[in-house]
VOGU-3710 file (C-alpha; in Angstrom, 3 decimals, decimal comma):
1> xxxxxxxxxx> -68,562/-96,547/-75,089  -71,160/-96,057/-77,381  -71,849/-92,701/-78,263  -75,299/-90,777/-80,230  -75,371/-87,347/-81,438  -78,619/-85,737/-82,060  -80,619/-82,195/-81,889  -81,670/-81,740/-78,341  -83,307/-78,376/-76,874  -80,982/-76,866/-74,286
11> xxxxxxxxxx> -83,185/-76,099/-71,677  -82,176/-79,615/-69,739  -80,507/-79,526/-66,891  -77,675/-81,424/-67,734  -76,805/-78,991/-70,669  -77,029/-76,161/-68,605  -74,060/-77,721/-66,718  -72,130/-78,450/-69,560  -73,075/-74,625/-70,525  -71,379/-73,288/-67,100
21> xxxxxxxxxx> -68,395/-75,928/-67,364  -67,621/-74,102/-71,017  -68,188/-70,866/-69,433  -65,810/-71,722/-66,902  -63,103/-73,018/-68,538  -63,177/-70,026/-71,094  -63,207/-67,128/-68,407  -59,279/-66,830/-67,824  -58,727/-67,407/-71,541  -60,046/-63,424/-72,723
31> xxxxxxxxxx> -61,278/-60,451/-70,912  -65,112/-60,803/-69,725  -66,438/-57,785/-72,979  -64,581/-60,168/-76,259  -66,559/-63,782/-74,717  -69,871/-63,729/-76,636  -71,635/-66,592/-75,326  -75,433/-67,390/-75,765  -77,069/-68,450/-72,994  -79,324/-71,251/-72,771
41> xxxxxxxxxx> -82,284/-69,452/-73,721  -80,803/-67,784/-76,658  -79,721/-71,452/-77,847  -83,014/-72,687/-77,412  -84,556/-69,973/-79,949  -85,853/-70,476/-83,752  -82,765/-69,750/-84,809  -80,556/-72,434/-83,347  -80,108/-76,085/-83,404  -78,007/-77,674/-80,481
51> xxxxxxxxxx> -76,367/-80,564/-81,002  -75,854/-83,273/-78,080  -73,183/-86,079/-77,853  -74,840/-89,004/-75,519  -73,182/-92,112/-73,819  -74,523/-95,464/-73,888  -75,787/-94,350/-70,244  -77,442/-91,043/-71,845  -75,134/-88,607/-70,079  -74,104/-85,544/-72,020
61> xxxxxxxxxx> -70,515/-85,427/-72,908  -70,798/-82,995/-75,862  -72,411/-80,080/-77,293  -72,172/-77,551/-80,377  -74,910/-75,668/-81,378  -75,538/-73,701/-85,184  -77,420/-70,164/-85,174  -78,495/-68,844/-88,339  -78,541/-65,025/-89,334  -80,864/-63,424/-92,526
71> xxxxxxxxxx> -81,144/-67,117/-93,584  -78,118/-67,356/-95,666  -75,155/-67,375/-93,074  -74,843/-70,356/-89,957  -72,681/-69,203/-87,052  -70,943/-72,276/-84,977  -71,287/-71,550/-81,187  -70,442/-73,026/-78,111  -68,434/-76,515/-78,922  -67,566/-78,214/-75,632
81> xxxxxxxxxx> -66,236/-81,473/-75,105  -66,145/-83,209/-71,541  -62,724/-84,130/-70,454  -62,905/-87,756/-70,379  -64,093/-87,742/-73,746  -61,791/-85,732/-75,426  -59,321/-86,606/-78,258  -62,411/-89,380/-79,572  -63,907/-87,097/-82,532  -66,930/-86,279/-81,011
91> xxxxxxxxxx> -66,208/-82,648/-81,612  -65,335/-83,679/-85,240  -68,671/-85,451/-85,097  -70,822/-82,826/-83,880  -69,228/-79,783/-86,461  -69,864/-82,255/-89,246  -74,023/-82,320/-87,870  -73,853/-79,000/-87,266  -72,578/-78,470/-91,287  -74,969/-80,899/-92,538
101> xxxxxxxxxx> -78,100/-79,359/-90,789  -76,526/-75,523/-92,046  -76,509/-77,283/-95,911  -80,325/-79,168/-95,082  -81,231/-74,828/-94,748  -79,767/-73,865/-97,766  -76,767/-71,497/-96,120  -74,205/-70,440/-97,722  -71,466/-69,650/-95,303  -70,768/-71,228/-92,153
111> xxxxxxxxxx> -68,665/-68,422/-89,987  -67,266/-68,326/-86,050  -65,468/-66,536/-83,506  -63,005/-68,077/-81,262  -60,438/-66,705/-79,452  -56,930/-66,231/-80,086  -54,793/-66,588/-77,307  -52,806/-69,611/-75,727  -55,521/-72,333/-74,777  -57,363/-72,120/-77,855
121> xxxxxxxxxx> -55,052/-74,071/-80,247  -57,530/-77,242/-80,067  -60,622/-75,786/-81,697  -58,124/-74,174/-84,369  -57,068/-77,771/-85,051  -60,682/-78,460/-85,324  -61,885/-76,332/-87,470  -59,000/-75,627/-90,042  -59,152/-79,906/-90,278  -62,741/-79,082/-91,059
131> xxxxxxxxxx> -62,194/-77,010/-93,559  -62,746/-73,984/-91,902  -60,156/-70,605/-92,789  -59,022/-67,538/-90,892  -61,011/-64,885/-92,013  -62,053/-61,380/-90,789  -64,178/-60,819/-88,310  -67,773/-61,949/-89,120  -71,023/-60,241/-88,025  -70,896/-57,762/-85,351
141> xxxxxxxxxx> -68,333/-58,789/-83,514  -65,663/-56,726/-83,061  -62,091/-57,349/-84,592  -59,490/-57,367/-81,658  -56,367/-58,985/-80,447  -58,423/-61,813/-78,282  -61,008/-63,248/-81,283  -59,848/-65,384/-84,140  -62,931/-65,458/-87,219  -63,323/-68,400/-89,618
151> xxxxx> -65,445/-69,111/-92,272  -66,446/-72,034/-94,549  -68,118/-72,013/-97,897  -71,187/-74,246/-98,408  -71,971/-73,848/-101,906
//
């Protein structure tokens, strides 16, 4: 299966499925008030570049998006993978576009929240391979028992 990975505006319908599947499958992982996910339209502002994984076919299988904040700091935000495609680097692949596009705007930092409890260990694996270490938490977000914070120099 060939597979393309490009900046695509969210507001498609077949990302706003893959935007409801993450949702989903992230609901029983942390109490509804520590998940801080953009919506659509907040992914589709001046501020963020999405990220889409394609098949040969042109379905979506894969998505990560980049938000910057004050124009020095890039936030990673909502990495999702289909299930069928999992385990094939395309979540690898998109981090690494999302990194090169936060480097293209001259940021410094790259930061995230994820959460901490059982059913996150994947994207852990993802981003400490990626360079990515635990840190405190970034931004606003609040520091509690259900987030986990990384952060990545860029210079």
């Amino acid at each position: 299966m060939a597979l393309s990975i490009a900046p695509e505006t969210p507001l498609q319908d077949d990302i706003r499925v893959m935007v409801d599947k993450l949702n989903v499958q992230l609901a029983p992982l942390s109490p509804p008030e520590f998940q801080f996910q953009l919506t659509v339209e907040q992914m589709a502002g001046a501020d963020a570049t999405v990220f889409v994984a394609r098949d040969d076919g042109g379905t979506a299988v894969a998505m990560g998006s980049l938000k910057v904040h004050d124009g020095t700091i890039g936030e990673v935000k909502r990495m999702f993978s289909e299930p069928q495609v999992r385990g094939r680097g395309l979540a690898r692949a998109i981090l690494a576009a999302i990194e090169t596009r936060a480097r293209a705007l001259g940021l410094a930092r790259l930061v995230l929240e994820t959460g901490s409890t059982a059913g996150f260990e994947p994207a852990w694996a993802l981003y400490e391979g990626a360079g990515f270490r635990v840190c405190g938490a970034v931004l606003n977000y609040p520091d509690s028992d259900y987030s986990r914070f990384y952060e990545k120099s860029l210079v």
